[in-house]
N, CA and C atoms as a LAMMPS dump frame, in Angstrom:
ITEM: TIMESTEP
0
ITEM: NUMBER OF ATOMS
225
ITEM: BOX BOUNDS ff ff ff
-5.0000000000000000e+02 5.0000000000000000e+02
-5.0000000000000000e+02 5.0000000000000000e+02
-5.0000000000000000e+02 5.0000000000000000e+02
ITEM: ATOMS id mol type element x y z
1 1 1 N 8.79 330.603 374.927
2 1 2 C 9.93 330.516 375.803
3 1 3 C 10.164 331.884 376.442
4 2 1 N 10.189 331.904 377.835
5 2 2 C 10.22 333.42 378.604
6 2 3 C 11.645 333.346 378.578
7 3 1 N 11.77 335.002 378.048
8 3 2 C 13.12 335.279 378.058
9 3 3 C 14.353 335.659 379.677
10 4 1 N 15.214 335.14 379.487
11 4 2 C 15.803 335.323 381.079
12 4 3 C 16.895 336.831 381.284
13 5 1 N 17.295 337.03 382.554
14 5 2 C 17.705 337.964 382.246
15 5 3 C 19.198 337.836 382.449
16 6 1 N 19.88 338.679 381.393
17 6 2 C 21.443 338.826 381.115
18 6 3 C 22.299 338.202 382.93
19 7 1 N 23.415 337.596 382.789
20 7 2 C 24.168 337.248 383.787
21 7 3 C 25.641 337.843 383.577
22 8 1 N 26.058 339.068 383.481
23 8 2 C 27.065 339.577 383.047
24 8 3 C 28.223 338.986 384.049
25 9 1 N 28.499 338.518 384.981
26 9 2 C 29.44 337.484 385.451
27 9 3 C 29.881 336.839 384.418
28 10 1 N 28.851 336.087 384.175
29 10 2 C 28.901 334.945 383.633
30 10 3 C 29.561 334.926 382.006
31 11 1 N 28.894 335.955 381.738
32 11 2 C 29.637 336.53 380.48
33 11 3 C 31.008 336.655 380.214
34 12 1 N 31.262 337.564 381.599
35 12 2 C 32.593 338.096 381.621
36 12 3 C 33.636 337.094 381.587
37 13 1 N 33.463 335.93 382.519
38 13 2 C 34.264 335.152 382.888
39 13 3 C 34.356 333.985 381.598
40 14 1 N 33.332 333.875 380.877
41 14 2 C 33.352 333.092 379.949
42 14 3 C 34.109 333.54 378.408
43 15 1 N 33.909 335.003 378.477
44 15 2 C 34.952 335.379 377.418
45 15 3 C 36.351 335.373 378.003
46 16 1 N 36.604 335.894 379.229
47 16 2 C 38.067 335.874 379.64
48 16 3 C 38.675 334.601 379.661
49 17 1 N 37.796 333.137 379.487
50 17 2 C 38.338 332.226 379.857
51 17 3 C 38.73 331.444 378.312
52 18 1 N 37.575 331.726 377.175
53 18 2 C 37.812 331.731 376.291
54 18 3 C 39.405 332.271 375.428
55 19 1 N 39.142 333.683 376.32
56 19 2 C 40.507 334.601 375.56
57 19 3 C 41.629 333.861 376.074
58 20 1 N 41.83 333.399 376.904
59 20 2 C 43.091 332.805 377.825
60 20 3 C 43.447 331.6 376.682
61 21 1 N 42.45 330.8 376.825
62 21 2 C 42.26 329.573 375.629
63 21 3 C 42.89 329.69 374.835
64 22 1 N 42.595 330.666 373.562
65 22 2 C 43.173 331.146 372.562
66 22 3 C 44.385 331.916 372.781
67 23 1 N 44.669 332.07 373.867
68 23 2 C 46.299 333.165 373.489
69 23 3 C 47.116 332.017 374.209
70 24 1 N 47.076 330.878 375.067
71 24 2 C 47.919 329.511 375.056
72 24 3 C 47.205 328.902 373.868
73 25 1 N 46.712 328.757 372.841
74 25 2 C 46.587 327.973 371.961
75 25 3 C 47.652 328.821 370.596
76 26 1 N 47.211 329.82 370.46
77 26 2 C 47.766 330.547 369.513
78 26 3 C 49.353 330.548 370.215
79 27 1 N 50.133 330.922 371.352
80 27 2 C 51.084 330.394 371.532
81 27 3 C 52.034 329.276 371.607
82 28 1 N 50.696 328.515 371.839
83 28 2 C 51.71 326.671 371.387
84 28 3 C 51.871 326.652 370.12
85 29 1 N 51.266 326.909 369.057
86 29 2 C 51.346 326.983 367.776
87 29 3 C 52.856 327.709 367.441
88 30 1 N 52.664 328.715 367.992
89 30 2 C 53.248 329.207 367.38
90 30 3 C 55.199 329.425 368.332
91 31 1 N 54.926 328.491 368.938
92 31 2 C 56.006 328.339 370.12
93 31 3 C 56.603 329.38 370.696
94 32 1 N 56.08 330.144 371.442
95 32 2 C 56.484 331.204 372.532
96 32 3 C 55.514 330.435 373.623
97 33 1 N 56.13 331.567 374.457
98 33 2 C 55.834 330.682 376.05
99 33 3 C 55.058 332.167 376.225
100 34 1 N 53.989 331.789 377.048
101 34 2 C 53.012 333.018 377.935
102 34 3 C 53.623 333.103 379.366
103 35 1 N 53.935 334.556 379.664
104 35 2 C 54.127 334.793 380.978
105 35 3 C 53 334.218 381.598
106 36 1 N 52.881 333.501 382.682
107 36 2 C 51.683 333.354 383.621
108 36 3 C 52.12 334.481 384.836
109 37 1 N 53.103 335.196 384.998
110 37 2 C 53.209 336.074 386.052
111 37 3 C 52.012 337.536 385.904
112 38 1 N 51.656 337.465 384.329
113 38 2 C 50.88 338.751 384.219
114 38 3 C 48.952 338.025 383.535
115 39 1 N 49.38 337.081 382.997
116 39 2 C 48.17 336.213 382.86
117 39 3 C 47.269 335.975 384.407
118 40 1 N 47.696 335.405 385.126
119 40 2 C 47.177 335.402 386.17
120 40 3 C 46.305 336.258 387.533
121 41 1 N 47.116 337.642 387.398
122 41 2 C 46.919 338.605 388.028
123 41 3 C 45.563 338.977 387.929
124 42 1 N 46.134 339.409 385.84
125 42 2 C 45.011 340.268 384.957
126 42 3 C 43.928 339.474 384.841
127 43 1 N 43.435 338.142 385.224
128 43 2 C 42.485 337.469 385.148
129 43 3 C 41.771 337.269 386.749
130 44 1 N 42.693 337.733 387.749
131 44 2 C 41.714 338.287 389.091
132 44 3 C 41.152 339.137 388.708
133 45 1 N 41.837 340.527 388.295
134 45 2 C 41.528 341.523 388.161
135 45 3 C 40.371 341.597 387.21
136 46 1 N 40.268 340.79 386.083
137 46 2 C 38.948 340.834 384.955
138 46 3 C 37.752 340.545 386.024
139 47 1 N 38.194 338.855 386.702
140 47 2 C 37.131 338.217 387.131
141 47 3 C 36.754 339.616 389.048
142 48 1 N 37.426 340.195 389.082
143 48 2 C 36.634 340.95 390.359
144 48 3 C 35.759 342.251 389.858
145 49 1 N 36.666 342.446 388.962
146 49 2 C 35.32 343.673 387.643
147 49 3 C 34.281 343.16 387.215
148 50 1 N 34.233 342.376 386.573
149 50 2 C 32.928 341.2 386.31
150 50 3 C 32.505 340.729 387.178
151 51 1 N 32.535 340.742 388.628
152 51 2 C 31.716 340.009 389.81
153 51 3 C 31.153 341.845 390.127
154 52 1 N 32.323 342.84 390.248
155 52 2 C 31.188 344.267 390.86
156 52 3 C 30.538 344.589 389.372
157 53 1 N 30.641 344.073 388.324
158 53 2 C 29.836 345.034 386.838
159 53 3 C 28.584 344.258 387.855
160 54 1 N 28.578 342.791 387.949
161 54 2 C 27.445 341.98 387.547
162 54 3 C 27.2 342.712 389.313
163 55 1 N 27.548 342.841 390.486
164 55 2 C 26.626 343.304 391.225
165 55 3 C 25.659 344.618 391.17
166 56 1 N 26.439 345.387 390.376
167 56 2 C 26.044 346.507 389.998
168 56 3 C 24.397 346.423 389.177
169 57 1 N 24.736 346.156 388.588
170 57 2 C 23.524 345.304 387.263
171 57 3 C 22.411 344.997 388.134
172 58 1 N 23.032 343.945 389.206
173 58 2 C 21.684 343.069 389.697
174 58 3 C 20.928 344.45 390.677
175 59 1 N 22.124 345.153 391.269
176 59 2 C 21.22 346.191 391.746
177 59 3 C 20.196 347.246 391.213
178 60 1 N 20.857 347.449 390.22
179 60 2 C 20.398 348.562 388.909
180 60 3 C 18.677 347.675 389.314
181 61 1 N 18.791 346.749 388.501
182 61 2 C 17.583 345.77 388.288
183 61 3 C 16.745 345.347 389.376
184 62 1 N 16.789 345.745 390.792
185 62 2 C 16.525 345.116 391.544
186 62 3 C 15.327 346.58 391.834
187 63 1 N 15.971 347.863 391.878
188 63 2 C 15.899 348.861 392.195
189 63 3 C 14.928 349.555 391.237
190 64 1 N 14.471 348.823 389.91
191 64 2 C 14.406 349.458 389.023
192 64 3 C 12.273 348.692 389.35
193 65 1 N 11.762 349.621 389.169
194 65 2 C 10.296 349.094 389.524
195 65 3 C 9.824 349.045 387.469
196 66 1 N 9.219 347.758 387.693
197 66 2 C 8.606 346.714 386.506
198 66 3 C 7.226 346.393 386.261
199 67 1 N 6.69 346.665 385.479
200 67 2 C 5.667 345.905 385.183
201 67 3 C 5.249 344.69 385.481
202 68 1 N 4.794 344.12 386.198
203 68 2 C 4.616 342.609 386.129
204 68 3 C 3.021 342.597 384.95
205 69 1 N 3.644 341.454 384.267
206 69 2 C 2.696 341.182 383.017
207 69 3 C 1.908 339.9 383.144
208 70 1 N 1.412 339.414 382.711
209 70 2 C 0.814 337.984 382.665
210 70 3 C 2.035 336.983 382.509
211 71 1 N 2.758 336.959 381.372
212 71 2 C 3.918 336.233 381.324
213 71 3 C 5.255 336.638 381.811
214 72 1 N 5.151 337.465 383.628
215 72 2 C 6.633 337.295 383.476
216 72 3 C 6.395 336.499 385.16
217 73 1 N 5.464 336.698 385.513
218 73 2 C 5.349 335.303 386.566
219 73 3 C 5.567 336.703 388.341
220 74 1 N 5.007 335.726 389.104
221 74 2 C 5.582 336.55 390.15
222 74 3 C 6.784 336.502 390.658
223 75 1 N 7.807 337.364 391.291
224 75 2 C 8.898 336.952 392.257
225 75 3 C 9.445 338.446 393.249
């Protein structure tokens, strides 16, 4: 199985969406209410850091000259 390479977007947005999950879950439990006035913001703000980390990255990688091996294929 050829290994693929990291999608730090994808990452990002999947833990932030996770974390959101859990802090309205852990709040219904525990009955307090979540501001959504600061939830909301701070989750543009994660998800536009995590869209420039991950452009950053793809450039890093793009820029970065590789070996091509037998198994990593052309592109």
């Amino acid at each position: 199985m050829r290994k693929h390479q990291l999608d730090l977007f994808s990452l990002i947005a999947g833990g932030l969406f996770t974390a959101i999950a859990v802090l309205y879950l852990v709040a219904a439990v525990n009955d307090v209410s979540v501001n959504g006035r600061i939830v909301i913001p701070v989750t543009f703000i994660v998800l536009g850091l995590g869209g420039l980390a991950g452009a950053v990255a793809a450039a890093v990688r793009r820029s970065r000259p590789e070996d091509r091996g037998p198994d990593r294929g052309v592109s």
